[in-house]
C-alpha positions, 0 to 999 in steps of 0.5 A, a space after each residue: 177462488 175455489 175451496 177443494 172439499 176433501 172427500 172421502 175415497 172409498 177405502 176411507 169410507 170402508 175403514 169409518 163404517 166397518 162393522 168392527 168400528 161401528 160395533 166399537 161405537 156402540 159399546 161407547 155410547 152403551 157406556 156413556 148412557 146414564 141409563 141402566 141397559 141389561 139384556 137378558 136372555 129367554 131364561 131371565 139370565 144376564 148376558 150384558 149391561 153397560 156402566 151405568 146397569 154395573 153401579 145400580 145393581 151392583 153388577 160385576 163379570 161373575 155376575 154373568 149368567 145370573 138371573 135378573 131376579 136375583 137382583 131385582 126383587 120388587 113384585 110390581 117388576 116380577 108382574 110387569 116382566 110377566 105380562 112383557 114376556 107373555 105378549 111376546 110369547 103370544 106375538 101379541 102388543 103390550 101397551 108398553 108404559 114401563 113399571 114405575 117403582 122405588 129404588 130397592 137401595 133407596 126409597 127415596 129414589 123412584 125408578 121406571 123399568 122399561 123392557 122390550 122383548 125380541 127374539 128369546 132376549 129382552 131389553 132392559 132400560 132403568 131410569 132415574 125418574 126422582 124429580 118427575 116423581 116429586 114434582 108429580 107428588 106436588 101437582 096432586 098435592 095442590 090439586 087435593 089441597 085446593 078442592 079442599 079448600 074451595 068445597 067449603 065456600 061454595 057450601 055457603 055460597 051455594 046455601 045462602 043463593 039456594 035461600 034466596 031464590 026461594 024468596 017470593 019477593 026477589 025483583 025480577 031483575 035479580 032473579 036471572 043473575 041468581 039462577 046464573 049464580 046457582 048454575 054456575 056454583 053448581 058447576 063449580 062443586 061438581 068440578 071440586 067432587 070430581 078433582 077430590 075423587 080423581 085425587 084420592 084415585 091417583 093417591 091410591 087412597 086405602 079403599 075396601 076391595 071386594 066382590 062386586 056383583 056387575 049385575 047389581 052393579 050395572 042395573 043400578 048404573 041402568 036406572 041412575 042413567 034411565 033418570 038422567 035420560 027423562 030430558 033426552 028421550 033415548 033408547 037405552 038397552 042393558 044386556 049382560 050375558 055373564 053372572 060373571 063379577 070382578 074384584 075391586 072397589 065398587 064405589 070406584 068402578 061405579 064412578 068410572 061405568 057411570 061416568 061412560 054411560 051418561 057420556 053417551 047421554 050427554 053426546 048423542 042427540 035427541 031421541 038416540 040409542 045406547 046399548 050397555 053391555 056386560 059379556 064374556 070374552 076368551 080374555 076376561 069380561 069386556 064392558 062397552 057403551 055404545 051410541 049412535 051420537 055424535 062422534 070423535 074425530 081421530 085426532 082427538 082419540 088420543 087426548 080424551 082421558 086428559 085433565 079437562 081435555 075437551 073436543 068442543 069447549 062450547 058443547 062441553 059447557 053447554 051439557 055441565 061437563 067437568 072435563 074430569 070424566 074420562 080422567 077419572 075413568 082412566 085411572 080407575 081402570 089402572 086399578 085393573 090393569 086395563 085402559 079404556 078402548 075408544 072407537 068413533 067416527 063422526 056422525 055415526 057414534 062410538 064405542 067406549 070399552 074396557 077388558 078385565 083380565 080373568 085374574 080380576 073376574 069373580 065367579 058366582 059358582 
């Protein structure tokens, strides 16, 4: 037995894809998204926004034409919506993460504004990111919490294996399982300083901004990682071709360059080259760490600035990493608006860099 399958003539298929039915269907998926969506047009007004845009900001027809400012006042979406618009302007790609921001009407309530820019209009999408928002709050909570609660143990660990191994009359046989011991509590304390330093980052912990001399800043990074080179052998260049400095936090900023720095140590073999420079570009100020080491495979690019992310666990443990190094440097970089730049190829080396927009370099003139 055969089953005729209906198909669909041609005058049928023209009535189900015609532009005034498709159009229709879309203006009913735009209203049944639980999303906000606005479009803006190239003077910031309002010309459309679906249900969910009309309850957030109280959007009504006579609202048309007004300005989006009128209705979101929030500085961080004053400087996003800048930055977006400027890209645009300039055809250039904005790394487009969203503002994340809490709601005007309900502080307890967080939100992320995401837009996108084509032609003179933009985009823009608003979600509600509440949960996402808490259960992030938890994560750093427990993770600050925790490292507080392990740095004292190990101090007396740490303490009482550091007095034992000075003894002169330890037996042989204790003595490999004492130094295994204070290895490994070391490891352990430079993971728990590393987890509270990228805890009070993320928590934007108050810290005192000012001017930083890059060039005081990076002779000193120069000499802690000459001192950590005497086991490996490499050639180290320092080159800085602008007085140029930057506003923020030095302790920070110190934590993130030497963190790059004595990467390159670590992940470049015996007897290599790194060069370290400070330059200034038609952007900003650019700093780069360069080696001829060992290099990253492209597939791993993308995943290095995350929590204990790592390319080889062996070598990793082998060279004392944390795992927390370029997390740290991730998000000290936020601070700055700017993200780490990673170029590599394996068996070559790799670039690791970072462009500070001119709105954060300092003039000593």
């Amino acid at each position: 037995m055969s089953i005729d399958h209906h198909k669909p003539n041609t005058s049928e298929q023209a009535d189900r894809f015609d532009n005034k039915t498709v159009m229709t269907k879309m203006n009913r998926a735009w209203e049944a998204l639980k999303d906000a969506v606005v479009l803006i047009d190239g003077d910031d007004r309002l010309t459309w926004w679906n249900l969910a845009a009309a309850q957030l900001l109280s959007l009504q027809d006579k609202d048309q034409g007004k300005s989006i400012f009128d209705y979101i006042q929030a500085p961080e979406f004053h400087e996003y919506y800048q930055e977006v618009t400027a890209h645009h302007d300039l055809h250039k790609d904005v790394h487009n993460d969203g503002v994340h921001m809490a709601s005007w009407r309900d502080p307890k309530r967080y939100l992320k504004c995401e837009m996108t820019a084509f032609d003179k209009d933009k985009l823009l999408m608003i979600y509600d990111v509440t949960r996402l928002q808490h259960l992030e709050q938890m994560r750093r909570d427990f993770v600050a919490n925790v490292s507080h609660e392990l740095r004292t143990p190990l101090t007396v660990l740490m303490g009482y294996l550091e007095n034992y191994s000075d003894q002169s009359d330890i037996p042989p046989k204790w003595q490999r399982g004492l130094e295994l011991m204070t290895q490994q509590t070391a490891r352990m304390n430079r993971i728990v300083n590393d987890l509270l330093l990228l805890s009070k980052i993320e928590i934007e912990e108050t810290y005192e901004l000012g001017y930083i001399d890059m060039t005081k800043l990076l002779t000193h990074v120069y000499d802690d990682a000459q001192a950590y080179n005497q086991d490996y052998g490499h050639t180290i260049h320092l080159q800085i071709d602008t007085y140029d400095g930057l506003y923020g936090s030095e302790m920070y900023l110190n934590s993130a360059l030497s963190n790059l720095v004595i990467n390159a140590i670590k992940y470049t073999p015996k007897g290599g080259n790194i060069e370290i420079s400070w330059v200034k570009t038609s952007q900003g100020c650019q700093f780069s760490v360069t080696d001829n080491g060992i290099g990253i495979d492209t597939s791993h690019i993308t995943r290095l600035t995350e929590r204990f992310y790592r390319v080889d666990s062996g070598r990793s443990r082998a060279t004392g990493g944390t795992g927390l190094g370029l997390a740290i440097v991730k998000h000290v970089l936020h601070q700055y608006n700017t993200s780490l730049q990673i170029e590599s190829e394996l068996g070559i080396g790799s670039t690791f860099s970072a462009t500070f927009a001119s709105s954060y370099v300092r003039s000593l003139s």
